[in-house]
C-alpha positions as CSV (number, residue, x, y, z in Angstrom):
1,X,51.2,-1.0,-38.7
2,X,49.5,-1.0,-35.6
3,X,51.7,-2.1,-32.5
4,X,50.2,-4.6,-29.7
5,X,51.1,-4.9,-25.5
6,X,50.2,-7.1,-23.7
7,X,50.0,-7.3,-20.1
8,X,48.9,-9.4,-16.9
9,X,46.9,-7.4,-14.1
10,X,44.9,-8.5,-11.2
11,X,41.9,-6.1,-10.5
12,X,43.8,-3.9,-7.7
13,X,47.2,-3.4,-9.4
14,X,48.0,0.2,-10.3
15,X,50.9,-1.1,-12.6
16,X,51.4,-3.1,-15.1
17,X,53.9,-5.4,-17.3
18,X,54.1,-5.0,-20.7
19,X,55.8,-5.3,-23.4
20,X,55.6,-3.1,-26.8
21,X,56.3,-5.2,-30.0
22,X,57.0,-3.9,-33.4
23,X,55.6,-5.6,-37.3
24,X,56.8,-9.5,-37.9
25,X,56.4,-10.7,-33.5
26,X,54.9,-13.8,-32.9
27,X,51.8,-12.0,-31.3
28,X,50.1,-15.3,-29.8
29,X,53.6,-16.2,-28.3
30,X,54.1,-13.4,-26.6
31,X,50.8,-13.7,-25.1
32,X,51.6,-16.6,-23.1
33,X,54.8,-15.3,-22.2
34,X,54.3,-12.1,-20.6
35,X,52.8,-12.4,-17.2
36,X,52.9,-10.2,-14.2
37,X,50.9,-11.6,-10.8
38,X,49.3,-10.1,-7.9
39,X,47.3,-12.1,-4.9
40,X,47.7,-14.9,-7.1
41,X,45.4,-14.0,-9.5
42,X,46.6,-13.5,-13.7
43,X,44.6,-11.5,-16.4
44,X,45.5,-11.2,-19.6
45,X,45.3,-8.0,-21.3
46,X,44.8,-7.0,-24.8
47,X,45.9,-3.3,-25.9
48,X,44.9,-2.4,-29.5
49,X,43.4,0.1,-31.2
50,X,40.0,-0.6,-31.6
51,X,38.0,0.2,-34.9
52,X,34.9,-0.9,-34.7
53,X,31.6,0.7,-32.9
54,X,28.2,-0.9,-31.8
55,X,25.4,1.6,-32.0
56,X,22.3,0.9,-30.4
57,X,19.4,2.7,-32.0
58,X,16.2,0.1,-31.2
59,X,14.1,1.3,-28.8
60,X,10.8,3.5,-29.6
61,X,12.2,6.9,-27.7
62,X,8.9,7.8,-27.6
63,X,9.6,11.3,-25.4
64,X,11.1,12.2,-28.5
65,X,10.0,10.5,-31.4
66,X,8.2,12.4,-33.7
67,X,10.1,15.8,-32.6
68,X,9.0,18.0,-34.9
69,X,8.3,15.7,-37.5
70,X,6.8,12.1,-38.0
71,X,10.2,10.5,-37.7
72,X,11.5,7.5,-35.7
73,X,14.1,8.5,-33.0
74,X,17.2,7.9,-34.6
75,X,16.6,10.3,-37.8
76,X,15.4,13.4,-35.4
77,X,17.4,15.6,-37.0
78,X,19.9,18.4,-34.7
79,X,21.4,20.9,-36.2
80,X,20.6,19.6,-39.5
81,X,21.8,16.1,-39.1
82,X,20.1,13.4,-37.5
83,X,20.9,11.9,-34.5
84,X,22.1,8.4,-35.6
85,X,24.2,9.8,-37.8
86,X,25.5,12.5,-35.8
87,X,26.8,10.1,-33.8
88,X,28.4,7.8,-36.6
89,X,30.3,10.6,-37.9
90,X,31.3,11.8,-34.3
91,X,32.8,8.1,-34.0
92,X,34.7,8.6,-37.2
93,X,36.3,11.9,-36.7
94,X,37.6,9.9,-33.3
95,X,38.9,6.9,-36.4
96,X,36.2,4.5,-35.9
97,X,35.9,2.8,-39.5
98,X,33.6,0.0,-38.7
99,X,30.2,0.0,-37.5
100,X,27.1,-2.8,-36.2
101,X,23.9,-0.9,-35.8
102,X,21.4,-2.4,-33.9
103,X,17.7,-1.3,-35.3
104,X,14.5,-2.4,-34.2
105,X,11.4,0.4,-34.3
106,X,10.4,1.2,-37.8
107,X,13.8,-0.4,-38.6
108,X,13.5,-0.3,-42.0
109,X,12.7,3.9,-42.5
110,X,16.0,4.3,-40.1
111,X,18.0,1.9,-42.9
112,X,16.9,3.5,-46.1
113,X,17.5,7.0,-44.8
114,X,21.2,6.3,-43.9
115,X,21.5,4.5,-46.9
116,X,20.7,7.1,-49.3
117,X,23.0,9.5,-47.4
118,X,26.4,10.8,-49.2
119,X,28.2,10.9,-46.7
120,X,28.0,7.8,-45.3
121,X,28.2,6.1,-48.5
122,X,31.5,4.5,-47.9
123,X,31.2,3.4,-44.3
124,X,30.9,0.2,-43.8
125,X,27.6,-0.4,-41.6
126,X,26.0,-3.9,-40.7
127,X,22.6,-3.7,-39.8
128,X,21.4,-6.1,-36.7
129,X,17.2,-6.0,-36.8
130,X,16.3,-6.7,-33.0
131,X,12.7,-8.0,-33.4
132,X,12.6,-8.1,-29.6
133,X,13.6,-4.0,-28.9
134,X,10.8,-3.8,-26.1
135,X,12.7,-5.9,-24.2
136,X,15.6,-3.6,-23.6
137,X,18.6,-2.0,-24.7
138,X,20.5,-5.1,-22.9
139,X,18.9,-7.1,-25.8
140,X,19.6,-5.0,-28.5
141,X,23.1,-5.3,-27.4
142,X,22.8,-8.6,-27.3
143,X,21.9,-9.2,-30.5
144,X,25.1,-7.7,-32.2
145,X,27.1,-10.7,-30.4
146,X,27.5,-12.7,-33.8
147,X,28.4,-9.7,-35.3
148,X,31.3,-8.9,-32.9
149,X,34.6,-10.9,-32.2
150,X,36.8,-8.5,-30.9
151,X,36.8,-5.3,-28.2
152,X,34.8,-2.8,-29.3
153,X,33.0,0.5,-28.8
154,X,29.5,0.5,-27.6
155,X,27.4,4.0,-28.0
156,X,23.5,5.4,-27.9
157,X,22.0,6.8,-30.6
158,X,21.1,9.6,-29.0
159,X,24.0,10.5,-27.4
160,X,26.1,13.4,-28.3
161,X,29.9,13.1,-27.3
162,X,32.9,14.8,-28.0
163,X,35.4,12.7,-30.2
164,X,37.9,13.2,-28.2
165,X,36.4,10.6,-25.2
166,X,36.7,7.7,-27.9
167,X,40.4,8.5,-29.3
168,X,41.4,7.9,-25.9
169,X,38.7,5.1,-25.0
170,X,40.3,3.3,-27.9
171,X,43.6,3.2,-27.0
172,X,42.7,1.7,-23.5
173,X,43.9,-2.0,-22.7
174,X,40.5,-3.4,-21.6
175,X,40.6,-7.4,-19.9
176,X,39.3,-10.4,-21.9
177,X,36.9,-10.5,-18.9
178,X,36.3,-6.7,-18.7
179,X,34.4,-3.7,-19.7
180,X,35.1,0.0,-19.6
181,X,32.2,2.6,-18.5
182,X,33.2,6.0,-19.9
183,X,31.8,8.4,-16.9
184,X,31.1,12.1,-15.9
185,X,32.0,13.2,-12.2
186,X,31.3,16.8,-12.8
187,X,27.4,16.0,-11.3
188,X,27.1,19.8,-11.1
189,X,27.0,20.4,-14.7
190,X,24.5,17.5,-15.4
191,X,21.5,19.0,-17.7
192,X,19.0,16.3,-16.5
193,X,20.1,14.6,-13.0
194,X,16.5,12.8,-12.6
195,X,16.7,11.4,-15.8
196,X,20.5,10.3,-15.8
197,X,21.7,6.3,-15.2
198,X,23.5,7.1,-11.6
199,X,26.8,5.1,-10.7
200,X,28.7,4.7,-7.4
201,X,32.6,4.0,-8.3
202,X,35.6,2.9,-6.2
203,X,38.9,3.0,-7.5
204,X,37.9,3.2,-10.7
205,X,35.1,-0.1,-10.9
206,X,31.8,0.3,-10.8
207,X,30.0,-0.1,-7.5
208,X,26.2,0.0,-8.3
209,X,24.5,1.4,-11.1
210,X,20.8,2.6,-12.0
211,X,19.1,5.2,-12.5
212,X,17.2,5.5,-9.1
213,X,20.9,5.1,-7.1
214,X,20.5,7.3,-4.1
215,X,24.3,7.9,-3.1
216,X,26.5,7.8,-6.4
217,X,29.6,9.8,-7.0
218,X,29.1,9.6,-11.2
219,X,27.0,9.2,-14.3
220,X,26.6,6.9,-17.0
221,X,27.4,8.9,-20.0
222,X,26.6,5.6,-22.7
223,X,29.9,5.7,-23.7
224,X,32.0,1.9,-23.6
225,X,34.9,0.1,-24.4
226,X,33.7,-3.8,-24.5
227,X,35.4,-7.5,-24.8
228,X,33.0,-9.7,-25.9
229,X,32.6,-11.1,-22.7
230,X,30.0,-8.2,-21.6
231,X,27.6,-10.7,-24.0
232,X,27.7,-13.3,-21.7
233,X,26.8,-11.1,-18.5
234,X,23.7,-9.5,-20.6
235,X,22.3,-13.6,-21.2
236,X,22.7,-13.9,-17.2
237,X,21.3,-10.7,-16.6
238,X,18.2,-11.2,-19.3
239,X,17.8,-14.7,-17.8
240,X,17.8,-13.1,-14.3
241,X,14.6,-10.8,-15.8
242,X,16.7,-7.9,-16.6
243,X,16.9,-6.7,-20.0
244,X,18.6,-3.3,-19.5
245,X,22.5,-2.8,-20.3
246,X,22.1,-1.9,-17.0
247,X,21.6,-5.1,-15.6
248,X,24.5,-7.0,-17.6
249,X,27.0,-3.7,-15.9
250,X,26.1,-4.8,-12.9
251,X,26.5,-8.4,-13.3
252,X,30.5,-7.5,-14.2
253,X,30.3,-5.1,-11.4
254,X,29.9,-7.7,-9.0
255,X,32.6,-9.8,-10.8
256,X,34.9,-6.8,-10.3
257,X,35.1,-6.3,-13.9
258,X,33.7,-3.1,-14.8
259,X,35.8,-0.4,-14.9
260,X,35.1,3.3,-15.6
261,X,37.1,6.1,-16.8
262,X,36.6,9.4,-16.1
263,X,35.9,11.9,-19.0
264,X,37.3,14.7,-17.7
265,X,34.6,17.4,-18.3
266,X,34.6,16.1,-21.8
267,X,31.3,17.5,-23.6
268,X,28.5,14.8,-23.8
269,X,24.9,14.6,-24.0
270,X,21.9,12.5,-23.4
271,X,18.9,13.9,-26.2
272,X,15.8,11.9,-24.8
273,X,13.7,14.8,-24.1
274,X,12.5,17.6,-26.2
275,X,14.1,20.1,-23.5
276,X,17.3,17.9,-24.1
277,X,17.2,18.7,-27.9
278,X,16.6,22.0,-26.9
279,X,19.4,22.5,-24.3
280,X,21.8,20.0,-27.2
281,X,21.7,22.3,-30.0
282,X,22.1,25.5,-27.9
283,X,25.4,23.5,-26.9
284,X,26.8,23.1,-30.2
285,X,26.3,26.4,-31.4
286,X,27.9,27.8,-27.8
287,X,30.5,25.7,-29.0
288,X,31.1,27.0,-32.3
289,X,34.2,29.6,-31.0
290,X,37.3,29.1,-31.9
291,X,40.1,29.7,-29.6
292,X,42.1,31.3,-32.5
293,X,38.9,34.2,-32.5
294,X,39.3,37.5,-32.5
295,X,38.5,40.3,-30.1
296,X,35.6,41.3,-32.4
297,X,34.6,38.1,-33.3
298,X,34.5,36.6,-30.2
299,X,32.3,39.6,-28.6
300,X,30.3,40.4,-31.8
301,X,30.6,38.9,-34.9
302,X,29.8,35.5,-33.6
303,X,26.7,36.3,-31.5
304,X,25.0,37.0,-35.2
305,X,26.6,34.7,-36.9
306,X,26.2,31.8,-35.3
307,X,21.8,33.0,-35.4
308,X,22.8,33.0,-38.9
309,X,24.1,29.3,-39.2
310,X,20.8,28.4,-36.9
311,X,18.7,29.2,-39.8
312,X,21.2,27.8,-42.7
313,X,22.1,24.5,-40.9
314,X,18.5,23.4,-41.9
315,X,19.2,24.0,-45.9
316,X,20.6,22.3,-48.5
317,X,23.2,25.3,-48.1
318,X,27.0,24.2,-47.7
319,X,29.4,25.6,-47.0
320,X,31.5,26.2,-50.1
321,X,28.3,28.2,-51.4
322,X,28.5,30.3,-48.2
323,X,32.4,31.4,-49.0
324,X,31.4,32.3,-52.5
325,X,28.8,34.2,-51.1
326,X,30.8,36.1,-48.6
327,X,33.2,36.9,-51.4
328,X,30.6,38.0,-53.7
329,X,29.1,40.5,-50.8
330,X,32.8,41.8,-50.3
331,X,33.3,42.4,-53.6
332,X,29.8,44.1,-53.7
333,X,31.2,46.3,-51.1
334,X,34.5,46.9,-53.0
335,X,32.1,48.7,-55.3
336,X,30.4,50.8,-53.4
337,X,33.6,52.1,-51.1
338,X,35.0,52.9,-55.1
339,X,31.6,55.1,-55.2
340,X,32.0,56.4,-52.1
341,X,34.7,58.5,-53.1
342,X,31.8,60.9,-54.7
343,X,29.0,59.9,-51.8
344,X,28.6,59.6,-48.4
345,X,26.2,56.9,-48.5
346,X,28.0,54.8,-51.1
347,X,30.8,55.1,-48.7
348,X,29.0,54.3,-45.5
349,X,27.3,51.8,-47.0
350,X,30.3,49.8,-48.4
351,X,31.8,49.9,-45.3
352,X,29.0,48.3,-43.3
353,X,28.6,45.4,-46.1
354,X,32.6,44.4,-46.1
355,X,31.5,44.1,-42.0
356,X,28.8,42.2,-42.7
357,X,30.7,40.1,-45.2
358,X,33.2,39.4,-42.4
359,X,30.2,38.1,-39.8
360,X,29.2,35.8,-42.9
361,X,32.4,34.7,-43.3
362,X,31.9,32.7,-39.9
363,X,29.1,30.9,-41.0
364,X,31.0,28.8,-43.9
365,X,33.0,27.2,-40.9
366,X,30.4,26.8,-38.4
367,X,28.3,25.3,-40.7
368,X,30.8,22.6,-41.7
369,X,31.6,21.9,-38.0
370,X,28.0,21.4,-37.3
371,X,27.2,19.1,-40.1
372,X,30.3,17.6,-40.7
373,X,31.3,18.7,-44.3
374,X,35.0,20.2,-43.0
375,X,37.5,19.2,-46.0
376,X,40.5,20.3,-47.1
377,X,39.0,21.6,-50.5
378,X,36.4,23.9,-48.3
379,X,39.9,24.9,-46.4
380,X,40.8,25.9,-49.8
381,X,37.9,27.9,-51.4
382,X,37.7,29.4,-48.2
383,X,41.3,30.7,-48.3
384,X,41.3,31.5,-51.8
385,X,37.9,33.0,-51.8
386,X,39.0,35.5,-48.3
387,X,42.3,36.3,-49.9
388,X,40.3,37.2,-53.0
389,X,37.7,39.3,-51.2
390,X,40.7,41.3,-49.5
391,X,42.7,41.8,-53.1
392,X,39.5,43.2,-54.8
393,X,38.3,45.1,-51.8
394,X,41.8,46.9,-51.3
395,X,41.9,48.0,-54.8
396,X,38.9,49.7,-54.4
397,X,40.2,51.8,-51.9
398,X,42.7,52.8,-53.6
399,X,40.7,53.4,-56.8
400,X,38.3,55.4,-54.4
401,X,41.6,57.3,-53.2
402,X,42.4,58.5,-56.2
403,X,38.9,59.6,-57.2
404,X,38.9,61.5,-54.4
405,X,41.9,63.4,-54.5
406,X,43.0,63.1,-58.6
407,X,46.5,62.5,-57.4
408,X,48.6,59.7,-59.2
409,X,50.7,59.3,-56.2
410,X,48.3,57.6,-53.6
411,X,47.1,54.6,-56.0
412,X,50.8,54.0,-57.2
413,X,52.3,53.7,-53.2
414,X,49.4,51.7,-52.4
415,X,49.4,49.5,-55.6
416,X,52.9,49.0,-54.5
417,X,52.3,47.9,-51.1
418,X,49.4,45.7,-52.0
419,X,51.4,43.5,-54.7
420,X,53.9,43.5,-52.0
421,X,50.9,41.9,-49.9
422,X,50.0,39.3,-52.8
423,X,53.8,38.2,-52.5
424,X,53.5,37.5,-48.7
425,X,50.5,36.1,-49.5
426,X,52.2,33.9,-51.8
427,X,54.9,32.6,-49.2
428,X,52.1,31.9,-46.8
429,X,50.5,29.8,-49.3
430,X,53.5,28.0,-49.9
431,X,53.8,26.9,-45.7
432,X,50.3,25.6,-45.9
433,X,50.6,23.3,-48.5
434,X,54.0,22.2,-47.2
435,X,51.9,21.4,-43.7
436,X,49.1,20.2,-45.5
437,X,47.0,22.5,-44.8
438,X,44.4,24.7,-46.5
439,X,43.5,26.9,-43.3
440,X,45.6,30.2,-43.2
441,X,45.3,29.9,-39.8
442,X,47.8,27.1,-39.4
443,X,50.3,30.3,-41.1
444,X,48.8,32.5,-38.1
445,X,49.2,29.9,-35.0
446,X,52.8,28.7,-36.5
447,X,53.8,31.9,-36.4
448,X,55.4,32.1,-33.0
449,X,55.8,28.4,-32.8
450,X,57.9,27.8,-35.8
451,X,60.7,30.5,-35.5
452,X,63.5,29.8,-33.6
453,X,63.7,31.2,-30.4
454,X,67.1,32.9,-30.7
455,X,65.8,34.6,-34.1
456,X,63.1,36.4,-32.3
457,X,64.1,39.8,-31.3
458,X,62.1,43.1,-30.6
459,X,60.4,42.6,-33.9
460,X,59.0,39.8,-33.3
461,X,57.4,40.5,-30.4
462,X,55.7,44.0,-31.6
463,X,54.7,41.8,-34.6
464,X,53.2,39.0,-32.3
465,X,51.5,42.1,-30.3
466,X,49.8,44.0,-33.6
467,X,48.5,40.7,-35.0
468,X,45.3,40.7,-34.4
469,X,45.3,43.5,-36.9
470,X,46.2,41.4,-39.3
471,X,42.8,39.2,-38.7
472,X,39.7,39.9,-40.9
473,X,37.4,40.3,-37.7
474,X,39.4,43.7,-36.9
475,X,40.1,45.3,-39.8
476,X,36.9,44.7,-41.6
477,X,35.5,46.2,-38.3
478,X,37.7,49.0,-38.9
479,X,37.8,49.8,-42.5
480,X,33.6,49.6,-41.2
481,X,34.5,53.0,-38.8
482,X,36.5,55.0,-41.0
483,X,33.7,54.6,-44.0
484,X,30.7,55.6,-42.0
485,X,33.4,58.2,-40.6
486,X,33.2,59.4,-44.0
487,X,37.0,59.1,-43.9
488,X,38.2,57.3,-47.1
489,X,42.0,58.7,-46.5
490,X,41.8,56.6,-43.2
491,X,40.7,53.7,-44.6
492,X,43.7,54.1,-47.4
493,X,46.4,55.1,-44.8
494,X,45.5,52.0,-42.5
495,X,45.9,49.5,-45.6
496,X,49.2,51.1,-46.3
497,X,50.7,51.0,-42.7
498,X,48.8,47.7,-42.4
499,X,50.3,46.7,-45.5
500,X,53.9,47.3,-44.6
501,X,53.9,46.1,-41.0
502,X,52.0,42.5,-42.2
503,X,54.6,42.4,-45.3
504,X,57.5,43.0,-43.3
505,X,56.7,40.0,-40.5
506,X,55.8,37.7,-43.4
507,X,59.1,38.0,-45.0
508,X,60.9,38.8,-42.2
509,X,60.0,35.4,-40.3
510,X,58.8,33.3,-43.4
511,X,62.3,31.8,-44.3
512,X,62.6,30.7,-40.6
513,X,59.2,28.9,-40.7
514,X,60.0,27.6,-43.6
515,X,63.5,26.6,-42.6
516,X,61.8,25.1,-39.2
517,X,59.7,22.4,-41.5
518,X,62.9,21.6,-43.5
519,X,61.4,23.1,-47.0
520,X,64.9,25.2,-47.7
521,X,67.1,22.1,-46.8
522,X,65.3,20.2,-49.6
523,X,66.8,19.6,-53.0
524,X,64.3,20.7,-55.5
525,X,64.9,17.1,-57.3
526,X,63.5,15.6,-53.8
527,X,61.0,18.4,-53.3
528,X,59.5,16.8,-56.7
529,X,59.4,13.7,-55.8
């Protein structure tokens, strides 16, 4: 149930009355009971959470239409998913769940394309057809007014932004009389200065606007949080011969009631340009890292994988078919470390393909993160098809061991140590679907987090310090050295010291994780439930 505050404010005031109600208030009462006043002006102020997104996608983009295909603007595809669409999507990861898109150049191939789409099948999309698009993007907003009763988020087509900007933007009280200008004071790191819509703020309002500003202090980054009431400034400013958005911000500008708010070095993009496109997609695949990488994979494995995913993320490929792939290569390798125990190059070879596994294994994620397809199913094969990859993989070194020295003893310790493994596995298995998750990484990260700080000893810590031995970048690089080192008892001692060590924090620290999100103070009857 969503809560509402409400609160007075006159332009200048840094604070602000309100009060937070919970389910069953009379909402309209409160309204015109809470009140705070400043130089004797009142405001009221709506905070909700706002679910619904205008997208302007109208105008002809004609520096960019036809990018490397006949296609209108809007369906220029980058990184595999066109641009309108990237930006719904983006607008939905930040909970947008309704959307008014405003088409007017070849309207109708922009329609049919994101209506045959899967994965926007279920979104609910009204389509606004602006006959008069030439006139400018002012009127394209414009025309949604029928279609809009409520604040709202207004975006560009062929903007990229980082969800992030819009969770907060919609959680932002914005005036019945008021607009909010999402903008970017970090003018050093601006990828086309000439081209950008300047702005000049003072205490967070807009000054002046437009693109051929001389002294600004801020960009327009197309990013808004609207009432209504911006519709009225866009008829003045159309009837004043301005048809840009432009023109209506600057109307409430001079009405003092157009705020902005900064987006803190937030990523966002402006792709008009076919340099932009350029310099965009080079963005989201520098992007691609994860703060949880690796030593290895941050400094190798993702500089090929990621010119890997630049050649995928324009096929039908997804990335479930990518994990079963990478398992199918690992197990491939498994194969040909077991034969190594008789030859070099069987050896050398196997070791080189379980590496090259593990750089393919980062093209499954960055494949869903550029097109969207994350789930908690992929989370799953993923897991499953790693954990697999490992089992099958370790085997064959100790099934390569014993080939190699005929002794009983080395498969039977390791066999021993790697059941051990599949136990730990087990447990970790069990914390992610008790945090709903199907990432092993959530195991990984929780680790420090989730045990007590008065159970952590000396243990802990050298566990916490070896851990990154523990990540598939390393020991895949690794078990990659000792096999071209011709050094299959290397590869099997490290899995059996690895094994130990990784068995011993996992059961040494499990029950306090799991303690630490209440699964052992659960009855099993409630656990069922």
């Amino acid at each position: 149930m969503l809560q509402k505050s409400t609160a007075l404010f006159a332009p200048n005031i840094t604070k602000q009355c309100s009060i937070l109600t919970g389910p069953g208030c009379d909402y309209n009462g409160l309204l015109d009971a809470v009140f705070c006043k400043s130089f004797g002006i009142l405001r009221k102020v709506v905070e909700v959470m706002v679910n619904k997104a205008v997208i302007i996608a109208a105008g002809m983009g004609s520096r960019l239409r036809g990018y490397g295909a006949d296609l209108p603007k809007p369906l220029v595809p980058l990184a595999g998913v066109p641009l309108l669409k990237r930006t719904i999507l983006s607008a939905m990861r930040a909970g947008i769940s309704e959307f008014v898109v405003v088409v007017g150049y070849r309207c109708h191939e922009i329609m049919h394309a994101l209506a045959d789409d899967p994965q926007l099948s279920d979104v609910a999309i009204e389509w606004v057809q602006n006959k008069e698009w030439a006139r400018g993007n002012g009127v394209s907003v414009l025309s949604a007014r029928e279609y809009v009763d409520e604040p709202f988020i207004l975006l560009m087509s062929d903007h990229l932004f980082d969800p992030e900007i819009l969770v907060k933007l919609r959680r932002m009280p914005v005036g019945r009389d008021e607009a909010v200008l999402c903008v970017d004071t970090g003018l050093d790191g601006i990828f086309d200065m000439e081209d950008a819509t300047k702005v000049m703020t003072q205490n967070h309002r807009v000054v002046k606007i437009g693109k051929e500003l001389a002294d600004f202090n801020a960009v327009d980054t197309g990013i808004f949080l609207c009432s209504p009431f911006l519709f009225g400034a866009l008829e003045q400013s159309i009837a004043e011969g301005e048809g840009s958005l432009s023109g209506g911000i600057r109307v409430l500008a001079e009405r003092g009631s157009m705020r902005t708010a900064d987006i803190d070095g937030a990523f966002w993009l402006d792709v008009d340009t076919p340099e932009a496109h350029v310099h965009a997609e080079q963005e989201l695949f520098r992007r691609l890292g994860k703060p949880t990488d690796g030593f290895v994979s941050r400094y190798f494995n993702r500089k090929i994988s990621t010119r890997i995913s630049r050649l995928l993320v324009h096929t039908p490929v997804t990335p479930n078919q990518l994990s079963i792939a990478t398992m199918l290569l690992s197990f491939l390798s498994a194969w040909l470390v077991f034969k190594g125990s008789t030859s070099y190059l069987h050896l050398a070879l196997g070791g080189l393909l379980f590496q090259f596994a593990s750089i393919v294994d980062g093209c499954d994620g960055e494949i869903a993160k550029l097109k969207f397809m994350g789930s908690r199913l992929g989370e799953w094969v993923d897991t499953l098809a790693d954990n697999m990859s490992y089992l099958v993989f370790f085997m064959a070194v100790l099934a390569g061991m014993y080939a190699y020295t005929g002794e009983a003893f080395y498969p039977l310790l390791g066999g021993v140590m790697v059941f051990l493994d599949a136990l730990g596995v087990l447990l970790i298995f069990l914390y992610m679907k008790l945090v709903g998750s199907g990432s092993i990484v959530s195991f990984n990260m929780a680790f420090s987090s989730d045990v007590p700080e008065n159970e952590r000893g000396w243990f802990h810590r050298f566990c916490m310090s070896i851990k990154f031995v523990s990540r598939r970048d390393f020991f895949a690089a690794f078990f990659c050295t000792l096999a071209v080192a011709n050094s299959i008892a290397g590869m099997y001692w490290f899995l059996v010291i690895g094994s130990v060590l990784l068995t011993a924090g996992i059961f040494g620290f499990g029950g306090q994780m799991l303690r630490a999100r209440g699964a052992l103070n659960v009855d099993v009857g409630e656990k069922a439930d």
